[in-house]
ModelCIF file with pLDDT and N, C-alpha, C, O atoms, coordinates in Angstrom:
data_MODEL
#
_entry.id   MODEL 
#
_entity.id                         1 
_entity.type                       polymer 
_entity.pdbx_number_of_molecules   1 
#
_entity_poly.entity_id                      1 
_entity_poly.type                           'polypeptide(L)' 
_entity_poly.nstd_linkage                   no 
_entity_poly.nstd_monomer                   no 
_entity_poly.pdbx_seq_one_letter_code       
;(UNK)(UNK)(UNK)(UNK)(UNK)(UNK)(UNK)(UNK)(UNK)(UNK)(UNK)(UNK)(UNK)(UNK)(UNK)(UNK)
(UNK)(UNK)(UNK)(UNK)(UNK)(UNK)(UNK)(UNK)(UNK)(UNK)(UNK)(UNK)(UNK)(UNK)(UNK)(UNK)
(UNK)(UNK)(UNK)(UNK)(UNK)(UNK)(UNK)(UNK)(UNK)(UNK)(UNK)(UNK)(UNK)(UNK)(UNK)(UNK)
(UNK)(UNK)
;
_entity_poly.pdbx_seq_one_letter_code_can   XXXXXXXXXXXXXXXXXXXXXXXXXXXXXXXXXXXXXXXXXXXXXXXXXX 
_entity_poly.pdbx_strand_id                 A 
#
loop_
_entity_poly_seq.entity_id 
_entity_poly_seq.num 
_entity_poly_seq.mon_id 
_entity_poly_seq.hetero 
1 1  UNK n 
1 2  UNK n 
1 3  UNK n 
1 4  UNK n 
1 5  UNK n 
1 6  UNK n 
1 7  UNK n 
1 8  UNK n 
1 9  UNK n 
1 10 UNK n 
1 11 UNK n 
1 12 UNK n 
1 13 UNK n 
1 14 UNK n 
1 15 UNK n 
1 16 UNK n 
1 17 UNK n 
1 18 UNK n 
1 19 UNK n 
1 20 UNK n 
1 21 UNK n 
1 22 UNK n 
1 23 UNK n 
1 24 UNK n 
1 25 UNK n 
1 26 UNK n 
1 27 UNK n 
1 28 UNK n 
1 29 UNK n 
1 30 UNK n 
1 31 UNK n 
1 32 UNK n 
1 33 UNK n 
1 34 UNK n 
1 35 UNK n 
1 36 UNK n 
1 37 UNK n 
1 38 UNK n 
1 39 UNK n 
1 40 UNK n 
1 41 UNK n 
1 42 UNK n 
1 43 UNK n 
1 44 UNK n 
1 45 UNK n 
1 46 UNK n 
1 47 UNK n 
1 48 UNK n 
1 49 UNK n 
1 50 UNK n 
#
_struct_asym.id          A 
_struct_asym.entity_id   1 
#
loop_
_ma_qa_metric.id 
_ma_qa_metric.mode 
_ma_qa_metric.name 
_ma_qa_metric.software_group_id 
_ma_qa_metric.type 
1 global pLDDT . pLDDT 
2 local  pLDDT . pLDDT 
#
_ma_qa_metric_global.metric_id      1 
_ma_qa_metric_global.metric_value   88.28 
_ma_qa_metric_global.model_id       1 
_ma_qa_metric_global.ordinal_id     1 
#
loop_
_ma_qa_metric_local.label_asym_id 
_ma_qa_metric_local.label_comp_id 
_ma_qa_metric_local.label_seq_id 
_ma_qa_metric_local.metric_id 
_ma_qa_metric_local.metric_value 
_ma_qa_metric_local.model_id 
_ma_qa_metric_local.ordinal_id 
A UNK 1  2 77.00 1 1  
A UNK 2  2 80.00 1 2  
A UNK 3  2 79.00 1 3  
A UNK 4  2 88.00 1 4  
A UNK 5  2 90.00 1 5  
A UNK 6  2 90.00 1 6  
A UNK 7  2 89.00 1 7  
A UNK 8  2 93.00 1 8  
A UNK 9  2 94.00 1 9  
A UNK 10 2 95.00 1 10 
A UNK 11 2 93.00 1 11 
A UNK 12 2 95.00 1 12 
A UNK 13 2 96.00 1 13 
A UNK 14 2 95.00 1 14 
A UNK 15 2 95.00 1 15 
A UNK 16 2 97.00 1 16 
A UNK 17 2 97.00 1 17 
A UNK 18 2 96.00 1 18 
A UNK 19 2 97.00 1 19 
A UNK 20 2 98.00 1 20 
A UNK 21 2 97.00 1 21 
A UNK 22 2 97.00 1 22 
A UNK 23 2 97.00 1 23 
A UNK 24 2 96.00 1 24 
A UNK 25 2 96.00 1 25 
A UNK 26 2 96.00 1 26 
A UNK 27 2 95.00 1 27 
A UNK 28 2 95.00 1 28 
A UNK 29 2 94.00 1 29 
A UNK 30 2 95.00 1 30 
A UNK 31 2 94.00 1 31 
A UNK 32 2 93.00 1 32 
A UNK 33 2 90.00 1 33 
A UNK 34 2 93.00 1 34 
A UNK 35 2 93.00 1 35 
A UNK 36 2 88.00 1 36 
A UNK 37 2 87.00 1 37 
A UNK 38 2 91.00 1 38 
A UNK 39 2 91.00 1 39 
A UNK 40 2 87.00 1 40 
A UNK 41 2 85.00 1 41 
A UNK 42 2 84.00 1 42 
A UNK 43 2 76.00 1 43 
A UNK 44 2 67.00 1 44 
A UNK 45 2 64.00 1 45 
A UNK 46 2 64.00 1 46 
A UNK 47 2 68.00 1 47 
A UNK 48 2 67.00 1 48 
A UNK 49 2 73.00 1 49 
A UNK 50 2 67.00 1 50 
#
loop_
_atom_site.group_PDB 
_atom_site.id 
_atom_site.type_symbol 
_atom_site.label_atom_id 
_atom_site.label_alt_id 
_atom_site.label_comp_id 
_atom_site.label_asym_id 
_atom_site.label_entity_id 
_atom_site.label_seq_id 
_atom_site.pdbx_PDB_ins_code 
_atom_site.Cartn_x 
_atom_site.Cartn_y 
_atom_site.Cartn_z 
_atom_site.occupancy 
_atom_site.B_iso_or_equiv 
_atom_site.pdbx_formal_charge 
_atom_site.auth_seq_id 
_atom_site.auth_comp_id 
_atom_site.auth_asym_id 
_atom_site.auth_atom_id 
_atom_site.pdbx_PDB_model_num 
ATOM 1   N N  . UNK A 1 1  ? 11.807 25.558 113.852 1.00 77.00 ? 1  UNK A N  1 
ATOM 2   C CA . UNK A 1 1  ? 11.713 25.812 115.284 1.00 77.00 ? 1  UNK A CA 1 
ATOM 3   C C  . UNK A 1 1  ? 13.057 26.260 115.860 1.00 77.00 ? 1  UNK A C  1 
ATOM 4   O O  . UNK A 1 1  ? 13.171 27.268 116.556 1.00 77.00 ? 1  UNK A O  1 
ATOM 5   N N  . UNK A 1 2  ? 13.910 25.578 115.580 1.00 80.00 ? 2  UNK A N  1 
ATOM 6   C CA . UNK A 1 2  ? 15.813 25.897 116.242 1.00 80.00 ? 2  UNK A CA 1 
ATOM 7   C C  . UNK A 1 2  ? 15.590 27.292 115.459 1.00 80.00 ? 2  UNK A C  1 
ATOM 8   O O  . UNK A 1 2  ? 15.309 28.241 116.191 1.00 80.00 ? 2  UNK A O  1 
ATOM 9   N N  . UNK A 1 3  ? 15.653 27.483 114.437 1.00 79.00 ? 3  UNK A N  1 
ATOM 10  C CA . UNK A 1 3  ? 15.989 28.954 114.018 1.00 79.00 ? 3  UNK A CA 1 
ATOM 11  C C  . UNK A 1 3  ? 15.350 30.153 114.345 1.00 79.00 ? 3  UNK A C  1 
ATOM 12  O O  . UNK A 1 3  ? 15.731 31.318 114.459 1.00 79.00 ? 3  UNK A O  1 
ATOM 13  N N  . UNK A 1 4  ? 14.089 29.467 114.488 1.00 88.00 ? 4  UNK A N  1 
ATOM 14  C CA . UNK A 1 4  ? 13.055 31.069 115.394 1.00 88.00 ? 4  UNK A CA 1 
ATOM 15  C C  . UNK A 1 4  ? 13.872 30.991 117.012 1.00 88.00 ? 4  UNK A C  1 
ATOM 16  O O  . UNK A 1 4  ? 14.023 32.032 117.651 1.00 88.00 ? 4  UNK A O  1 
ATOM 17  N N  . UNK A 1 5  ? 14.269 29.892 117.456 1.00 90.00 ? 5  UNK A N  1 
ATOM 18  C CA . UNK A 1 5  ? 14.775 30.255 118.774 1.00 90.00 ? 5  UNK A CA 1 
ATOM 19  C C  . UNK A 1 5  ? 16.342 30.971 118.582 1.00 90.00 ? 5  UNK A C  1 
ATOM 20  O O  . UNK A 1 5  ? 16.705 31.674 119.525 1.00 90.00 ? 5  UNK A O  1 
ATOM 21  N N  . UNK A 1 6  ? 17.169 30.846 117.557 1.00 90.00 ? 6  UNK A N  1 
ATOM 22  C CA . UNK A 1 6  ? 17.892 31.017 117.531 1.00 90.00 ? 6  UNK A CA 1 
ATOM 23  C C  . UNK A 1 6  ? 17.909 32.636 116.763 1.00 90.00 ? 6  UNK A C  1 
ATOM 24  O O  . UNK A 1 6  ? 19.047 33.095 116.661 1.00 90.00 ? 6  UNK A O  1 
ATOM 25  N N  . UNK A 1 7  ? 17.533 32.935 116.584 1.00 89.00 ? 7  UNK A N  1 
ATOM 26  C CA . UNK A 1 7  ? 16.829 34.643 116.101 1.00 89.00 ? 7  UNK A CA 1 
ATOM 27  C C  . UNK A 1 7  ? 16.805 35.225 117.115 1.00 89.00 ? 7  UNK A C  1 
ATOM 28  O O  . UNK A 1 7  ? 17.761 35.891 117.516 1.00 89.00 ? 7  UNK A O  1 
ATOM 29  N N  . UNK A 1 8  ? 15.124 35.025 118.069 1.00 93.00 ? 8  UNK A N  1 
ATOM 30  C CA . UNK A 1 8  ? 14.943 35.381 119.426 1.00 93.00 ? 8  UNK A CA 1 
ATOM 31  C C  . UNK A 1 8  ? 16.191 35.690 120.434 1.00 93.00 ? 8  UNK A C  1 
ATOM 32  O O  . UNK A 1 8  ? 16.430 36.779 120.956 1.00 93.00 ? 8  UNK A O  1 
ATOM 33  N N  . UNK A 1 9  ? 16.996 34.369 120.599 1.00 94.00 ? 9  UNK A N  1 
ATOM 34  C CA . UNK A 1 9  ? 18.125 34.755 121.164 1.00 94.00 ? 9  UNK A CA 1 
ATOM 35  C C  . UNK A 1 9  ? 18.722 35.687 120.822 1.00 94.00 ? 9  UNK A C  1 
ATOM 36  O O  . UNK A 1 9  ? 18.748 36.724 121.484 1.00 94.00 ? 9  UNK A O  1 
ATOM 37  N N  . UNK A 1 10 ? 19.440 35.500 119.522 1.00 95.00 ? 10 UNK A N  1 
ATOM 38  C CA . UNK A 1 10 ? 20.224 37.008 118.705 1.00 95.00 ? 10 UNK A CA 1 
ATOM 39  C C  . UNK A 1 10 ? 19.892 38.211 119.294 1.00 95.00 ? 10 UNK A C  1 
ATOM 40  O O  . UNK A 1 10 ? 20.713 38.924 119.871 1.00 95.00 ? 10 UNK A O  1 
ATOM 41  N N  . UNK A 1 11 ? 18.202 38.573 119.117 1.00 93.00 ? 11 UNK A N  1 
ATOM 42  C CA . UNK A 1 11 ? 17.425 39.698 119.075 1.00 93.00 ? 11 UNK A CA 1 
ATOM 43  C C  . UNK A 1 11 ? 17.699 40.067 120.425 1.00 93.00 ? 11 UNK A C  1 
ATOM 44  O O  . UNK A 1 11 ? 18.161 41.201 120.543 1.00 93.00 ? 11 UNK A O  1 
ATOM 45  N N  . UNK A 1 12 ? 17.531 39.386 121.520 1.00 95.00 ? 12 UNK A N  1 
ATOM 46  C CA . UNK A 1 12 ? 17.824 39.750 122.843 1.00 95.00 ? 12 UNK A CA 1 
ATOM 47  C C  . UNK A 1 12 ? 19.362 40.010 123.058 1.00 95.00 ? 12 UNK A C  1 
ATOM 48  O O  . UNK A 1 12 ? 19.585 41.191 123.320 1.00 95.00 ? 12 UNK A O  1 
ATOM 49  N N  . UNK A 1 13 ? 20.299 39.336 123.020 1.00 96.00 ? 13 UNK A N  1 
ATOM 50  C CA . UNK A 1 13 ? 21.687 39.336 122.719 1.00 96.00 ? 13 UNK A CA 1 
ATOM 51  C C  . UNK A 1 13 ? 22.350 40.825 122.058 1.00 96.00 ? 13 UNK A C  1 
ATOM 52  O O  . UNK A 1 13 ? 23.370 41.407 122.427 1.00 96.00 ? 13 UNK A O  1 
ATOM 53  N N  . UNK A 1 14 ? 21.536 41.148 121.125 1.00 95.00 ? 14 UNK A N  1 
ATOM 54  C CA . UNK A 1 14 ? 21.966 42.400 120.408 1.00 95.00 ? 14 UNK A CA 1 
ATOM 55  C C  . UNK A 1 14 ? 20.686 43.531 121.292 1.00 95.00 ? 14 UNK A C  1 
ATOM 56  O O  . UNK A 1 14 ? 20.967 44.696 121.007 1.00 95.00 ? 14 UNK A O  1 
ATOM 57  N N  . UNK A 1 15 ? 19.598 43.465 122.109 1.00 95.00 ? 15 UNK A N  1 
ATOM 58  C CA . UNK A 1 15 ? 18.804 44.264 122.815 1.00 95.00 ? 15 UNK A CA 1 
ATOM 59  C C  . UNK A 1 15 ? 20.207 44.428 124.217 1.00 95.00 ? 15 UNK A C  1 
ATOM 60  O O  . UNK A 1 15 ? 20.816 45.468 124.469 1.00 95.00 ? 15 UNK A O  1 
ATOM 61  N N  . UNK A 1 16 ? 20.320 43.619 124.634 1.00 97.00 ? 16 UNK A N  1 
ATOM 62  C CA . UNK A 1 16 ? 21.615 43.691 125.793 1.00 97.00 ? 16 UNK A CA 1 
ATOM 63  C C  . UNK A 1 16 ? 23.106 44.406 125.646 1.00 97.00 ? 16 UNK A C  1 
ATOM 64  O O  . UNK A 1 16 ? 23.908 45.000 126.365 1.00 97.00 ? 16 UNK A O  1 
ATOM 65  N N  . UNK A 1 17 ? 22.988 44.015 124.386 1.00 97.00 ? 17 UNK A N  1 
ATOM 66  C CA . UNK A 1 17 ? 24.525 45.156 123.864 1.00 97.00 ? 17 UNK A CA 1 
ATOM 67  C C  . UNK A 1 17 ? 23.919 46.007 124.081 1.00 97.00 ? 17 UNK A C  1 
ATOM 68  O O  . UNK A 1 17 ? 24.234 46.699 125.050 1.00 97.00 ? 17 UNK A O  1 
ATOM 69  N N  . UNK A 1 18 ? 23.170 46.234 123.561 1.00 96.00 ? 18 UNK A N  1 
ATOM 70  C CA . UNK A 1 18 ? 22.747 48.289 123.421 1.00 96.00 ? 18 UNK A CA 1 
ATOM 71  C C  . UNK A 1 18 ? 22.653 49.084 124.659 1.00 96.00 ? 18 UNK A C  1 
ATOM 72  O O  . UNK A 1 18 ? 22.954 50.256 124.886 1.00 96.00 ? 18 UNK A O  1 
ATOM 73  N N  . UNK A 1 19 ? 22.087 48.013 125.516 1.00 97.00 ? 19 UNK A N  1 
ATOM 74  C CA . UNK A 1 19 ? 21.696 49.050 127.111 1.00 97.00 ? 19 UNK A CA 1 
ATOM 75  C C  . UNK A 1 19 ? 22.885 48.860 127.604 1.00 97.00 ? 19 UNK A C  1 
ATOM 76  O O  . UNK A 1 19 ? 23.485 49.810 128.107 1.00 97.00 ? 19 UNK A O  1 
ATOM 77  N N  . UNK A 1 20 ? 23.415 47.658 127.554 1.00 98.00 ? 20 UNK A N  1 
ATOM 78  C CA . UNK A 1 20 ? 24.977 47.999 127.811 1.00 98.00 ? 20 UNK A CA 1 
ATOM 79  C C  . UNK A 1 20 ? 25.911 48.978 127.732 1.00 98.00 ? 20 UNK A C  1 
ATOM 80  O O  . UNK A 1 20 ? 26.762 49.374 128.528 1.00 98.00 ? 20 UNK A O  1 
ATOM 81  N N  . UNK A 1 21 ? 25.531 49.376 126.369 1.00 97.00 ? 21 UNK A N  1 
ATOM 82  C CA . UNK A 1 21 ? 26.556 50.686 125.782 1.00 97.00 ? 21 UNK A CA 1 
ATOM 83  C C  . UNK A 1 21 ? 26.026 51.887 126.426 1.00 97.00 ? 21 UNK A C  1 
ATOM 84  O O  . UNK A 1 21 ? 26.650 52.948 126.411 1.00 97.00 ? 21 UNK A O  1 
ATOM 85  N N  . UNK A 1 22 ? 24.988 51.758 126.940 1.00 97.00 ? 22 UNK A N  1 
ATOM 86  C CA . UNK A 1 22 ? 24.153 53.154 127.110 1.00 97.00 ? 22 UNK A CA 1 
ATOM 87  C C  . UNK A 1 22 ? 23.454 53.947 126.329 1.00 97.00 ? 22 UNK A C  1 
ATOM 88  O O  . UNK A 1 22 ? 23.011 55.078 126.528 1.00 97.00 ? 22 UNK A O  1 
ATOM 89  N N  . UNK A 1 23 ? 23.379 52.997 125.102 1.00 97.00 ? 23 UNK A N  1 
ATOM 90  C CA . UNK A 1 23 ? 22.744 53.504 123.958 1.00 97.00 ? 23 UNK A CA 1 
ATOM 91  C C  . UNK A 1 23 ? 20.993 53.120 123.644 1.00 97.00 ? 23 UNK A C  1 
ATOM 92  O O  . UNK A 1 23 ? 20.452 52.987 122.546 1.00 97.00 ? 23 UNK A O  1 
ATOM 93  N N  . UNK A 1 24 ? 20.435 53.016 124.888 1.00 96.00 ? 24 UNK A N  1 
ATOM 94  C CA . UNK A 1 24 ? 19.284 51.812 124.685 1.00 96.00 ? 24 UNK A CA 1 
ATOM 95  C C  . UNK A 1 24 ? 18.001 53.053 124.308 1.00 96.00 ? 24 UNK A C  1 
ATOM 96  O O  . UNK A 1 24 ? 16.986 52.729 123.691 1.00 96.00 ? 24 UNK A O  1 
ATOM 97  N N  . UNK A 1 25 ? 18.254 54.490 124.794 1.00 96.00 ? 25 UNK A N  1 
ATOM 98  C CA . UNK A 1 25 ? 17.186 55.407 124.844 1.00 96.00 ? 25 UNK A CA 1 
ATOM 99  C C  . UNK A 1 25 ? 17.245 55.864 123.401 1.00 96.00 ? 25 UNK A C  1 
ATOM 100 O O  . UNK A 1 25 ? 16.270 55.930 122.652 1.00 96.00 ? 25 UNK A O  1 
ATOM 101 N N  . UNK A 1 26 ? 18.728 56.228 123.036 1.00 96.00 ? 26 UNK A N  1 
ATOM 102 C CA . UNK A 1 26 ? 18.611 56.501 121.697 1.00 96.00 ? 26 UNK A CA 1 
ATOM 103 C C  . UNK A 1 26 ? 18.106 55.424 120.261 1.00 96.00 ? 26 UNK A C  1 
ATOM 104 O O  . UNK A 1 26 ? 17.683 55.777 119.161 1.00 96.00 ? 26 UNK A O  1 
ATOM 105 N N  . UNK A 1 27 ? 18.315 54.248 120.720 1.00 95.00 ? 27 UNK A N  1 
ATOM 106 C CA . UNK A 1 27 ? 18.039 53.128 119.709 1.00 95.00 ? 27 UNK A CA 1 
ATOM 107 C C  . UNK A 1 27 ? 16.231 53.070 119.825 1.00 95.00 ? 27 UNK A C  1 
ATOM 108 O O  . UNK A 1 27 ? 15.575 52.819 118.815 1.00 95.00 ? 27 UNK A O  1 
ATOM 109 N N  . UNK A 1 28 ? 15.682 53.283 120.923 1.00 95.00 ? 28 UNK A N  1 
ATOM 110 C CA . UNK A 1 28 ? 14.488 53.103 121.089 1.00 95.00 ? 28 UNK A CA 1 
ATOM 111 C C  . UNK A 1 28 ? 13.739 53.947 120.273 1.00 95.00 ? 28 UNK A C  1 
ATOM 112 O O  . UNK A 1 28 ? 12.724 53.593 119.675 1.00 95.00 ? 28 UNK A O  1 
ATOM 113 N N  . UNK A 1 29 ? 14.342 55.313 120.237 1.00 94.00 ? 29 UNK A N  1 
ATOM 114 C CA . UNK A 1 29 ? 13.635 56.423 119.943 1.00 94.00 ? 29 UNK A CA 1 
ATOM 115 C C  . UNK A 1 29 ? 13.534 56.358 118.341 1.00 94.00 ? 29 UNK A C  1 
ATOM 116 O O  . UNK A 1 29 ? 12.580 56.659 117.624 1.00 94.00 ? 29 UNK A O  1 
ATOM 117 N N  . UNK A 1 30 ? 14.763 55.892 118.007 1.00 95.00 ? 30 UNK A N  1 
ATOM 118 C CA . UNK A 1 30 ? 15.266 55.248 116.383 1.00 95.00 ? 30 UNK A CA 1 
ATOM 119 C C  . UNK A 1 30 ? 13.475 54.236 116.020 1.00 95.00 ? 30 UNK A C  1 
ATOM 120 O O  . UNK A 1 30 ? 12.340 54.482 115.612 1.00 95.00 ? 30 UNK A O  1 
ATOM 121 N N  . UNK A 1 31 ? 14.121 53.323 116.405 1.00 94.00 ? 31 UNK A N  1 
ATOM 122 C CA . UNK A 1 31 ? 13.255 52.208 116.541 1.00 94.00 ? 31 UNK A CA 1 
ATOM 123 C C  . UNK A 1 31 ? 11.543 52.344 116.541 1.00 94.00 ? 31 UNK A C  1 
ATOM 124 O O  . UNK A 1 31 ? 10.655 51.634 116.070 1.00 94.00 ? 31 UNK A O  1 
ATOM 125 N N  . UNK A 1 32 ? 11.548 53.343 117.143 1.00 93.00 ? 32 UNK A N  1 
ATOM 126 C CA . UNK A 1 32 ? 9.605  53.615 117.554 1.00 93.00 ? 32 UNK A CA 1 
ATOM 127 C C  . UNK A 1 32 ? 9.676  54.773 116.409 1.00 93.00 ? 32 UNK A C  1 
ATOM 128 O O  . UNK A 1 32 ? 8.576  54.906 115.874 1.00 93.00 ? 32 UNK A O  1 
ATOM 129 N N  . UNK A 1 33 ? 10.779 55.735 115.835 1.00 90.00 ? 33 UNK A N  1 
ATOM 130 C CA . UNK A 1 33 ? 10.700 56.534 114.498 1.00 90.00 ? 33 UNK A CA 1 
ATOM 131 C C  . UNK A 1 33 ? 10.601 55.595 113.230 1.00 90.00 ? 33 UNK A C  1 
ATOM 132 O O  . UNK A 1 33 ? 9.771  55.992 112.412 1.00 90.00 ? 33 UNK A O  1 
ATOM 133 N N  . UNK A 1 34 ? 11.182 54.590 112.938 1.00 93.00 ? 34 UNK A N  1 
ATOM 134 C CA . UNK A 1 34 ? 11.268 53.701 111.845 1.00 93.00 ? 34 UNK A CA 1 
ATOM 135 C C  . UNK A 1 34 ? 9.914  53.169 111.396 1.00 93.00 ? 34 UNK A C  1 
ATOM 136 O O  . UNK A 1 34 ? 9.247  53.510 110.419 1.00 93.00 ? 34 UNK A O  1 
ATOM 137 N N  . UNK A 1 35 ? 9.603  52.045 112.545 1.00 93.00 ? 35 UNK A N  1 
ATOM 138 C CA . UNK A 1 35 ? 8.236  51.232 112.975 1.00 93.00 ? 35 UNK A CA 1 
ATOM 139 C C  . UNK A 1 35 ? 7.221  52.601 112.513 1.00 93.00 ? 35 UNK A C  1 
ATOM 140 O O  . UNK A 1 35 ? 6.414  52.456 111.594 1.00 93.00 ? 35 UNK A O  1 
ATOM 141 N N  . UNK A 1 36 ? 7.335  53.759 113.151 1.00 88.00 ? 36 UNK A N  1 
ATOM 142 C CA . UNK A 1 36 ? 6.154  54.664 112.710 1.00 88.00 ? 36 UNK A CA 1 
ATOM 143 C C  . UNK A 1 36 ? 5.912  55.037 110.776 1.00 88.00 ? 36 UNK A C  1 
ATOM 144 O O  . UNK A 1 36 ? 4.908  55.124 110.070 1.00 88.00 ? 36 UNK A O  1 
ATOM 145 N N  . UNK A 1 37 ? 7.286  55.160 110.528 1.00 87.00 ? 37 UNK A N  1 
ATOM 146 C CA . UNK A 1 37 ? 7.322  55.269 109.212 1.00 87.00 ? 37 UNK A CA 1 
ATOM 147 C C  . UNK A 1 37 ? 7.185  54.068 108.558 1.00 87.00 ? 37 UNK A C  1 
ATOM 148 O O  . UNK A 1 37 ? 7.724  54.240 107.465 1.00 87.00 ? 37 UNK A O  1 
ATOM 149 N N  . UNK A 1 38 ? 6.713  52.821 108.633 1.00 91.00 ? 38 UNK A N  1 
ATOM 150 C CA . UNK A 1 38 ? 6.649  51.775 108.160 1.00 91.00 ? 38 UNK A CA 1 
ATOM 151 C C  . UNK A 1 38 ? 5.552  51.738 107.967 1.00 91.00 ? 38 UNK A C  1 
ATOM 152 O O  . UNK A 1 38 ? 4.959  51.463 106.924 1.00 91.00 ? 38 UNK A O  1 
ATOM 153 N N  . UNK A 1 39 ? 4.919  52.191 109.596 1.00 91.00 ? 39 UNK A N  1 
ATOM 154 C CA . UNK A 1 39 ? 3.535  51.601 109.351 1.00 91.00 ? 39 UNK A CA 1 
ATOM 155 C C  . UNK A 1 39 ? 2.660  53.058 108.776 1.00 91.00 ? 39 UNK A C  1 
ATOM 156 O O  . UNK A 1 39 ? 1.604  52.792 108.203 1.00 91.00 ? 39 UNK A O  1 
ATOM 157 N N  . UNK A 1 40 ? 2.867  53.921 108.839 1.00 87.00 ? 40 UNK A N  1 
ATOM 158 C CA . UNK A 1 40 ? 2.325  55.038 107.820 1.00 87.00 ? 40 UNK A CA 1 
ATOM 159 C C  . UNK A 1 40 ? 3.047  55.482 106.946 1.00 87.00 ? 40 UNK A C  1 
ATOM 160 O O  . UNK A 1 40 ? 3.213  56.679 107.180 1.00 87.00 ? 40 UNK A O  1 
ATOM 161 N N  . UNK A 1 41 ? 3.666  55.127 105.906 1.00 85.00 ? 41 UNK A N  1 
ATOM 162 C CA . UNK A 1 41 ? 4.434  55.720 105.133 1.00 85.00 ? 41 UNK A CA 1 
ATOM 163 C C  . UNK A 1 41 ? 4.211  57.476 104.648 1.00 85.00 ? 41 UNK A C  1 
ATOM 164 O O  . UNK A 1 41 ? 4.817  58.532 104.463 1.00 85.00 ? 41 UNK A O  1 
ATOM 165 N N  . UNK A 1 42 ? 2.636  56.723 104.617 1.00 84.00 ? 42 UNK A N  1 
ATOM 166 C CA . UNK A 1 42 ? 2.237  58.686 104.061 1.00 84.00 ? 42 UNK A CA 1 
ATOM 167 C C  . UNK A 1 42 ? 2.161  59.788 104.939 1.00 84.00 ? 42 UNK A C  1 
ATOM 168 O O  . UNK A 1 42 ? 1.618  60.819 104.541 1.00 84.00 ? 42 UNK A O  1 
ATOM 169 N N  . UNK A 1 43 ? 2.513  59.734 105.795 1.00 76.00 ? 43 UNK A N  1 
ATOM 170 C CA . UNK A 1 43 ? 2.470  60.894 107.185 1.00 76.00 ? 43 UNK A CA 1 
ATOM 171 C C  . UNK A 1 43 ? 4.394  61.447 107.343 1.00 76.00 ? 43 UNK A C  1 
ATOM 172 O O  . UNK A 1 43 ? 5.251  60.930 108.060 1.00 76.00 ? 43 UNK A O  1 
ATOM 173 N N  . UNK A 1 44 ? 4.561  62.798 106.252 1.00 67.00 ? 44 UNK A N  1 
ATOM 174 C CA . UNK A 1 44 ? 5.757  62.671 106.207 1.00 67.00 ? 44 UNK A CA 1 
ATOM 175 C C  . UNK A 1 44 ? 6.389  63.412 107.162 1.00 67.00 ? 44 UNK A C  1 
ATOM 176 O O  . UNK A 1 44 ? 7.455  63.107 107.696 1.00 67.00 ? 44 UNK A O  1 
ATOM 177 N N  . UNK A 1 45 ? 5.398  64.888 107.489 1.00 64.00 ? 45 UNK A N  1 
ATOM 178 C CA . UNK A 1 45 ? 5.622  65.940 108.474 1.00 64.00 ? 45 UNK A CA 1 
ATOM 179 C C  . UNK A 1 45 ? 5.086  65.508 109.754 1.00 64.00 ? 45 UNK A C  1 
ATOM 180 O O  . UNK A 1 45 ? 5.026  66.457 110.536 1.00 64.00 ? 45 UNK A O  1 
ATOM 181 N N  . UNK A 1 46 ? 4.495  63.929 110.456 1.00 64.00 ? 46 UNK A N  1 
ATOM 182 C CA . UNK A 1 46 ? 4.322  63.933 111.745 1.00 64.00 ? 46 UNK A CA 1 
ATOM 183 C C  . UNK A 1 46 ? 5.321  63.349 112.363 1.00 64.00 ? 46 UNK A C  1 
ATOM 184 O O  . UNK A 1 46 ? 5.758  62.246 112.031 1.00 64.00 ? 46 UNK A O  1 
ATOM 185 N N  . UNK A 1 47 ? 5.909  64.270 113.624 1.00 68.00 ? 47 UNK A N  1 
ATOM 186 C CA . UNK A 1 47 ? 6.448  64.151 114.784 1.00 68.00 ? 47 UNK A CA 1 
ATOM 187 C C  . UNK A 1 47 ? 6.068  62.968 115.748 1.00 68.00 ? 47 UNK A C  1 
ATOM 188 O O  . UNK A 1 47 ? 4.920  62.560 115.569 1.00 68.00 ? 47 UNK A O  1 
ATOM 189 N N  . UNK A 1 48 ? 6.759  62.351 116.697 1.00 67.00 ? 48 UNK A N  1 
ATOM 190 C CA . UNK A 1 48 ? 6.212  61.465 117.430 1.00 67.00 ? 48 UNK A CA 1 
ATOM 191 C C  . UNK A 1 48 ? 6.454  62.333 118.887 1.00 67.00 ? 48 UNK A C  1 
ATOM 192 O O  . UNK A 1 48 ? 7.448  62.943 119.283 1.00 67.00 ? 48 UNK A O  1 
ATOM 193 N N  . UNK A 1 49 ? 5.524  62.185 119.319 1.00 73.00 ? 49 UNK A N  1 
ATOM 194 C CA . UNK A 1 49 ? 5.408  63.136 120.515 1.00 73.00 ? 49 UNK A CA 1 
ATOM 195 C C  . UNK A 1 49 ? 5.979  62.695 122.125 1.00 73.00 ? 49 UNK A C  1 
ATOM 196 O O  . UNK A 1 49 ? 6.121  63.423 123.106 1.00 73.00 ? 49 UNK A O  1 
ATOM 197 N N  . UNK A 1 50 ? 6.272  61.029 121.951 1.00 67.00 ? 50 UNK A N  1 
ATOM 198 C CA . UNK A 1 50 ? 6.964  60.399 123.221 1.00 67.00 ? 50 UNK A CA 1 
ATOM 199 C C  . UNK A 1 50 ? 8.498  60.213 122.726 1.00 67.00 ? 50 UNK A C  1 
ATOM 200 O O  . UNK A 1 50 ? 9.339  59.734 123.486 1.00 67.00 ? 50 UNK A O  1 
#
């Protein structure tokens, strides 16, 4: 239980650096590209359109 809260925190902690830096649009865009390739691996030529 302490360590899932203590993750969560991290995760937010390091979500707050980023918009901080001004880097929060580019990490997102990262982030929703990765997650897409994770969850379809076999879709090598699709674009994400947002």
């Amino acid at each position: 239980m302490v360590g899932e809260v203590v993750a969560d925190a991290e995760a937010v902690l390091k979500l707050r650096a980023v918009q901080a830096n001004g880097d929060l649009d580019d990490y997102l865009a990262y982030h929703h590209t990765r997650e897409h390739q994770r969850t379809y691996p076999d879709q090598h030529d699709y674009q994400l359109g947002a």
